[in-house]
Backbone as a ProteinNet text record, in pm:
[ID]
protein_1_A
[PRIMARY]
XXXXXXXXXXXXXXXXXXXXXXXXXXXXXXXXXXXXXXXXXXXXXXXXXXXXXXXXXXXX
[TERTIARY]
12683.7	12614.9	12632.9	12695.1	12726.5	12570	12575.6	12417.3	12476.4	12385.8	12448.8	12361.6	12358.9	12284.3	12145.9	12060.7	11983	12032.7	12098.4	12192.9	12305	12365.6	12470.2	12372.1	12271.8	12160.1	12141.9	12149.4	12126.2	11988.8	11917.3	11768.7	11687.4	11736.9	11678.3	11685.4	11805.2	11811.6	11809.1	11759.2	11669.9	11504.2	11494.2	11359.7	11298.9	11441.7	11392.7	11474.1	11530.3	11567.7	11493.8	11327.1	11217.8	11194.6	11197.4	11123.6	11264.5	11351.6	11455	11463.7	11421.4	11484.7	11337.8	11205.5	11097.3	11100.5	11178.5	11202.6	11274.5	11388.8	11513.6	11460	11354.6	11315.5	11226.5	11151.5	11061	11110.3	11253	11317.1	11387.9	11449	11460.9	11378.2	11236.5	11108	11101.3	11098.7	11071.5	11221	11295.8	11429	11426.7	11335.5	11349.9	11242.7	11145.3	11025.5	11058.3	11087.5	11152.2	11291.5	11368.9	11439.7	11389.1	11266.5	11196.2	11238	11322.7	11388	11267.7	11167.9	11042.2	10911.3	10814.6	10666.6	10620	10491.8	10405.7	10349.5	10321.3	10251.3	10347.8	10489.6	10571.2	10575.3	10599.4	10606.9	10509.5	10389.9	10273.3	10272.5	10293.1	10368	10391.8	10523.7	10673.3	10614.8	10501.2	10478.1	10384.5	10317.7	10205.4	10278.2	10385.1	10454.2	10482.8	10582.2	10627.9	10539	10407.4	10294	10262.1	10226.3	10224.8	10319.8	10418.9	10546.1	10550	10437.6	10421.7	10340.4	10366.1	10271.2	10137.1	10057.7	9939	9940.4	9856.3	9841.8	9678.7	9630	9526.5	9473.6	9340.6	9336.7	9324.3	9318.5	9339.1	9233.1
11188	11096.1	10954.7	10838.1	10696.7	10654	10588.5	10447.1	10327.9	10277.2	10139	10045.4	10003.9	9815.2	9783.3	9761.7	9714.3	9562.2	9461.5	9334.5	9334.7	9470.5	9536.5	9557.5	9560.3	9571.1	9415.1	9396.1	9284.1	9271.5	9364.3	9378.6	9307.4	9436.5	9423.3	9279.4	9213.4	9076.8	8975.5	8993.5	8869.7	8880.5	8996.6	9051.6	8960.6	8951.2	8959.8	8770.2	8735.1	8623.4	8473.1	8476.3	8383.4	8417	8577.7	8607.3	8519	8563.4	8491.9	8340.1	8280.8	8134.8	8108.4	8133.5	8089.1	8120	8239.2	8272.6	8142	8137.9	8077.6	7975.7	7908.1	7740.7	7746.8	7860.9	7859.5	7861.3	7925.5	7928.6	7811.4	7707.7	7570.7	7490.9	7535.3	7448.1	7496.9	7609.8	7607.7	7594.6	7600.4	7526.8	7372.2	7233.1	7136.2	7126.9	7209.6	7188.1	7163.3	7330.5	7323.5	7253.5	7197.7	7089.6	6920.6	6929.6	6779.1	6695.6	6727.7	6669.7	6661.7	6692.3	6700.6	6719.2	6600.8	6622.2	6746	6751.9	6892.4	6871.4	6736.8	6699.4	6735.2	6643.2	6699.1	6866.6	6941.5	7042.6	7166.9	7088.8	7176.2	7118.1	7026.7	6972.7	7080.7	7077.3	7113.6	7314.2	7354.5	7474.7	7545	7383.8	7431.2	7436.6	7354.1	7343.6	7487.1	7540.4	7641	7788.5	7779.6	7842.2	7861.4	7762.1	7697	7768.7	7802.1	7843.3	7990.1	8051.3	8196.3	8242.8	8342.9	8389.5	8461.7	8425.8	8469	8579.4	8723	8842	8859.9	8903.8	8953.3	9099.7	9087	9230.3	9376.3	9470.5	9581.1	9613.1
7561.3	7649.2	7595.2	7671.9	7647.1	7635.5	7566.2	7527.9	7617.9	7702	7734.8	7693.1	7631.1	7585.1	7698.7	7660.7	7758.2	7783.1	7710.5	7785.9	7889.1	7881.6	8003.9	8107.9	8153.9	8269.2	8362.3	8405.6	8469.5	8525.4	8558.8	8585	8456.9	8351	8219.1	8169	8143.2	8121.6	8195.8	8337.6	8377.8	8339.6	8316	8312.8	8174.5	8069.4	7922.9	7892	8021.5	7964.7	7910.2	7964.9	7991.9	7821.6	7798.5	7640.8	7576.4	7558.2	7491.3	7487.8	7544.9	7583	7501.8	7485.2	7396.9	7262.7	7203.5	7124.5	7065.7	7112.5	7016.9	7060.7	7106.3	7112.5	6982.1	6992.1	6849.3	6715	6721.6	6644.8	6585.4	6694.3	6722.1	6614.4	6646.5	6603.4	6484	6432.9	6297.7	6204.8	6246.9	6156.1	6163.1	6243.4	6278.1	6174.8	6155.7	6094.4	5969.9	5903.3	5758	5709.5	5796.2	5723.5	5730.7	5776.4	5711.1	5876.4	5961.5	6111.2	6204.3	6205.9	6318.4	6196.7	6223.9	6184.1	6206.2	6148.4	6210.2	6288.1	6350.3	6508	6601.5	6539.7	6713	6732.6	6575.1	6568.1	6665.9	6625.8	6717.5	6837	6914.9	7031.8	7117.7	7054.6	7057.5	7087.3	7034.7	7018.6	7126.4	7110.3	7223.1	7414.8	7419	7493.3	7556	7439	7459.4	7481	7451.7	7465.4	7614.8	7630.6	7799.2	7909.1	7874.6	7953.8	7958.8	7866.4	7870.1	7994.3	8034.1	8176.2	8105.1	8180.8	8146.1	8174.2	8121	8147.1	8190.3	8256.1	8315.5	8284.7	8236.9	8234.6	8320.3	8307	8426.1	8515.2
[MASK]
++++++++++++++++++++++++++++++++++++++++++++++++++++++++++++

């Protein structure tokens, strides 16, 4: 039986592309952080921003 990638899905990776794109911005932010290139104000900015852009979940 073949495995196929959940990134070979096109469902799956529009589904997962919003998680990805906050990820590697956070990721962005804390490499800007720890090489001294961005304060810890823009930093938390820069975080809370990306916070913001998350969908809210509701409970059941």
């Amino acid at each position: 039986m073949a495995r196929t990638r959940l990134d070979d899905d096109d469902e799956v990776s529009d589904l997962l592309a919003p998680a990805l794109a906050r990820v590697t911005r956070l990721h962005d932010i804390a490499r800007s952080l720890s090489d001294g290139t961005t304060s810890d104000a823009a930093a938390a900015r820069a975080v809370r921003d990306v916070a913001d852009t998350q969908p809210t979940r509701r409970p059941r």
